[in-house]
C-alpha positions as CSV (number, residue, x, y, z in Angstrom):
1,X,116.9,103.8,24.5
2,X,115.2,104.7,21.5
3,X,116.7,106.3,18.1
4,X,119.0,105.1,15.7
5,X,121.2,102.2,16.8
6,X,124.4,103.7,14.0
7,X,123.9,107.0,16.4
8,X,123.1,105.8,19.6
9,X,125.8,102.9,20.0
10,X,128.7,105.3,18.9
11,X,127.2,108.3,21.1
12,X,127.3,106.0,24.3
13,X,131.1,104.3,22.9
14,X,132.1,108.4,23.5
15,X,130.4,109.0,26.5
16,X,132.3,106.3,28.7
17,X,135.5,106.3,26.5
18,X,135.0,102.3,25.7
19,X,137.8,100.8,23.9
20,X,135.9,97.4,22.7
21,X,132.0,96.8,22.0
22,X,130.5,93.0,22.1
23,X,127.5,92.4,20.7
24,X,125.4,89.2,19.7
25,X,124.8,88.2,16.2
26,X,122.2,88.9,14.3
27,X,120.6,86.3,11.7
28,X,117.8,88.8,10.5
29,X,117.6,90.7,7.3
30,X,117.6,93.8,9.1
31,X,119.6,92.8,11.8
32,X,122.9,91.9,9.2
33,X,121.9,95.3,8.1
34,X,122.0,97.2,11.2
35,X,124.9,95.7,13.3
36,X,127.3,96.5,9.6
37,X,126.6,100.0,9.7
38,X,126.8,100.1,13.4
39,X,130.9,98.0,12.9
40,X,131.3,100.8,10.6
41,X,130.4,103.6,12.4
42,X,133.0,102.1,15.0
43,X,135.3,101.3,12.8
44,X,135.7,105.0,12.2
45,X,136.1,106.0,15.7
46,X,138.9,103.0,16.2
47,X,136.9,101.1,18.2
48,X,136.5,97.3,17.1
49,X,133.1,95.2,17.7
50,X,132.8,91.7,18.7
51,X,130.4,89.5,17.2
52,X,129.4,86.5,18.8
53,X,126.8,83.4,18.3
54,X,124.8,83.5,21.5
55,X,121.4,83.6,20.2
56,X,121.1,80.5,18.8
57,X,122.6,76.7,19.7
58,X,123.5,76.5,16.5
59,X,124.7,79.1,14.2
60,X,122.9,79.0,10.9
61,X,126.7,78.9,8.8
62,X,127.4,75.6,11.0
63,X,125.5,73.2,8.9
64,X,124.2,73.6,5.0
65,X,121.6,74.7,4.1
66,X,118.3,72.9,4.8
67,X,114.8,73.5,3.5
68,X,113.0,70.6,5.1
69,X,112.8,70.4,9.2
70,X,113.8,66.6,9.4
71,X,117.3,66.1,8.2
72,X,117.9,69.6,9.7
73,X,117.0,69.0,13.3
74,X,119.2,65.8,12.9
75,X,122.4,67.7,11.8
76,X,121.2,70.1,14.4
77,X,120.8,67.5,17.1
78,X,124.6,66.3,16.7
79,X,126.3,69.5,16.8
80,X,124.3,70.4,19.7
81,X,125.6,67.1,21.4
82,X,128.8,67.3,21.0
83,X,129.4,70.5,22.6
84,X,128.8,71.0,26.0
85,X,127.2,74.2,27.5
86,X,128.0,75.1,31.2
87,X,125.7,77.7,33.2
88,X,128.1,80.4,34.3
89,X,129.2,80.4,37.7
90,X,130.7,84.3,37.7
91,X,128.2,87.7,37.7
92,X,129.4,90.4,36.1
93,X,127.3,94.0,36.8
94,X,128.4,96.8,34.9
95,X,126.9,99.9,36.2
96,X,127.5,102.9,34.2
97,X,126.1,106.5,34.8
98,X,123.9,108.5,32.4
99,X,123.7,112.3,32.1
100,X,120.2,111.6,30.6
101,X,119.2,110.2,33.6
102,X,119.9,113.3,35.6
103,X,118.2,115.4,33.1
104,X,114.4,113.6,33.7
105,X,112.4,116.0,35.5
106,X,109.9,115.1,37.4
107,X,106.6,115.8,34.4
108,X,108.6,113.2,33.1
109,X,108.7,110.9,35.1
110,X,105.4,111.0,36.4
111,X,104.7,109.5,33.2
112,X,106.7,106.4,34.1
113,X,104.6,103.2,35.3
114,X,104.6,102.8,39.0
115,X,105.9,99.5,38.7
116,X,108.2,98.8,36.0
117,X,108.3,95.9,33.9
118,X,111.8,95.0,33.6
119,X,112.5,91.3,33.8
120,X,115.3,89.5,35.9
121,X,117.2,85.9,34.7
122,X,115.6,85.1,37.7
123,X,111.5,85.2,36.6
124,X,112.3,82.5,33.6
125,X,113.6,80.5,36.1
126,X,111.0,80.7,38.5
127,X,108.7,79.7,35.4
128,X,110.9,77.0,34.0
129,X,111.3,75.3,37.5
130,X,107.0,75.1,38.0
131,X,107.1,73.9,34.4
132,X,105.1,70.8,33.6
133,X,107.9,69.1,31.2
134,X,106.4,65.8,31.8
135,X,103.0,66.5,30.2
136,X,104.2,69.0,27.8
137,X,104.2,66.5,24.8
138,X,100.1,66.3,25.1
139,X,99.3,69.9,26.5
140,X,101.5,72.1,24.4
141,X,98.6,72.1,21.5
142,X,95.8,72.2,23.6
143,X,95.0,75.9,23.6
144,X,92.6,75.7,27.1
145,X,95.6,73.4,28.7
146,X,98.3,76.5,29.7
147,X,100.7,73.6,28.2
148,X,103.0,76.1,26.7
149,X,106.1,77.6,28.8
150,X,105.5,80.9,28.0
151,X,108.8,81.7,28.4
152,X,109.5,83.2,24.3
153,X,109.6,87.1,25.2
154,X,112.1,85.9,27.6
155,X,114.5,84.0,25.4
156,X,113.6,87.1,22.4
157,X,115.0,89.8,24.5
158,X,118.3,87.7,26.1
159,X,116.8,87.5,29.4
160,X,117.4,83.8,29.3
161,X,119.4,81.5,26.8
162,X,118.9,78.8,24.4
163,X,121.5,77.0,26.0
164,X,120.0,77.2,29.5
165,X,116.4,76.4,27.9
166,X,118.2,73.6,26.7
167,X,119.6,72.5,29.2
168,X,116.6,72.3,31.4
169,X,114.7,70.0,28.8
170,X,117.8,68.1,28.6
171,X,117.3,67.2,32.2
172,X,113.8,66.8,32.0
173,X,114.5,64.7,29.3
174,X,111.8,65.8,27.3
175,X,113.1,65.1,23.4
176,X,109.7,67.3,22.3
177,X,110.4,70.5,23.9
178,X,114.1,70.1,22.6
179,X,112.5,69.4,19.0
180,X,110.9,72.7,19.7
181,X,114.2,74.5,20.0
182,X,115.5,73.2,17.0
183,X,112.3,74.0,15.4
184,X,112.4,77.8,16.5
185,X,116.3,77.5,15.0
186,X,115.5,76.1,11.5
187,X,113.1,79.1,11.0
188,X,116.5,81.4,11.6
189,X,118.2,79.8,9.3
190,X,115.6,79.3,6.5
191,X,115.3,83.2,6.6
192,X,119.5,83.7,6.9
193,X,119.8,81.2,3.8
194,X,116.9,81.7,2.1
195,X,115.6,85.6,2.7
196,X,113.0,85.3,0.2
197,X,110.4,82.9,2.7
198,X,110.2,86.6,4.5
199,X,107.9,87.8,1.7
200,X,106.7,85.0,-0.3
201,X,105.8,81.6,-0.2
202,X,109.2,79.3,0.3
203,X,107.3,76.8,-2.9
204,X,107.4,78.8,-5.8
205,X,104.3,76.5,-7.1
206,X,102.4,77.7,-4.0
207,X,103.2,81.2,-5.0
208,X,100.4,83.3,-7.0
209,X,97.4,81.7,-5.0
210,X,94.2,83.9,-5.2
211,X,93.3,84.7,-1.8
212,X,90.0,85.9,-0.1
213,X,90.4,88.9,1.6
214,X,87.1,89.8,3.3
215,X,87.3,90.9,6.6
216,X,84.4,89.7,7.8
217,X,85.2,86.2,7.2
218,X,88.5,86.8,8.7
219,X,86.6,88.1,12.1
220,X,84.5,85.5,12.0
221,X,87.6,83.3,11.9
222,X,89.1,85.8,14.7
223,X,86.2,85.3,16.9
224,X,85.6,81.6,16.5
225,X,82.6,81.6,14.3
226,X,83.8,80.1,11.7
């Protein structure tokens, strides 16, 4: 779906008379933005929304704020310790039809790939089982080594959790990819605490720094030939 998420989300709420809308939270400037107009658009209809913490292990309003990674990762690391995350044992498929599906002719969806690109939970898991966890610590920043897991659009777009990630480096026990997780977490909430990193430098003495801007240089650095 593409448009207006204040128009859309409401539209669909009508179309299959739901009653109660859950949604994950969002730590992003624009994000805060968006889901509030969206509760508000609801709101007026009498339908309430559900926000939950899903995205993240830990929720950027659990601890204080931090601005260096250290202490942070070590608050982090305890809260993510004492709770306990269990994979879920129950599927739930909800199915529902769409007029706008009957409407596609066929022009239209000749202009649909062949094959379609939609991701299962069950491709980050086929790449998280091959993973090399026990060499990750001394491949992950060699850029010819493939040390990476590759598996960030998947995590991005909720195919896969931060809890499962994490609990597949837990068994692994590999403390470095977990760093990495807490890493990937302390940039969400330097942005939810601190907005302002989004557009300038968090160090207000490194803000104001002349900059070169020639382009050629910066192919040169693009292409190696630096």
């Amino acid at each position: 779906m593409v448009g207006n998420p204040q128009e859309l989300i409401p539209s669909l709420v009508r179309e299959h008379s739901i009653g109660q809308v859950y949604t994950n939270k969002s730590y992003d400037t624009y994000g805060i933005g968006r889901d509030l107009r969206v509760r508000l658009a609801l709101r007026e209809m009498g339908v309430h929304m559900h926000v939950e913490n899903d995205y993240l292990l830990v929720a950027p309003e659990v601890l204080k704020p931090y601005q260096i990674f250290s202490p942070y990762s070590k608050a982090w690391e305890k809260v993510v310790i004492s709770d306990t995350y269990q994979l879920p044992r129950d599927k739930v498929a909800l199915l529902f039809p769409s007029r706008d599906i009957a409407q596609l002719t066929q022009k239209s969806l000749d202009q649909l790939p062949s094959s379609h690109p939609y991701r299962k939970f069950q491709d980050p898991l086929k790449i998280l089982k091959k993973f090399d966890f026990k060499n990750y610590d001394e491949k992950r920043n060699m850029l010819g080594a493939g040390g990476t897991s590759k598996i960030s659009p998947y995590l991005r777009f909720g195919v896969i959790s931060s809890r499962q990630l994490y609990h597949f480096a837990h068994q692994a026990n590999n403390q470095t990819f977990i760093k990495e997780l807490a890493r990937r977490e302390f940039r969400y909430q330097l942005s939810y605490h601190f907005p302002e990193v989004l557009v300038q430098s968090f160090q207000a003495k490194r803000r104001g720094i002349p900059r070169d801007n020639d382009n050629k240089l910066f192919e040169a650095f693009c292409q190696g030939k630096t």
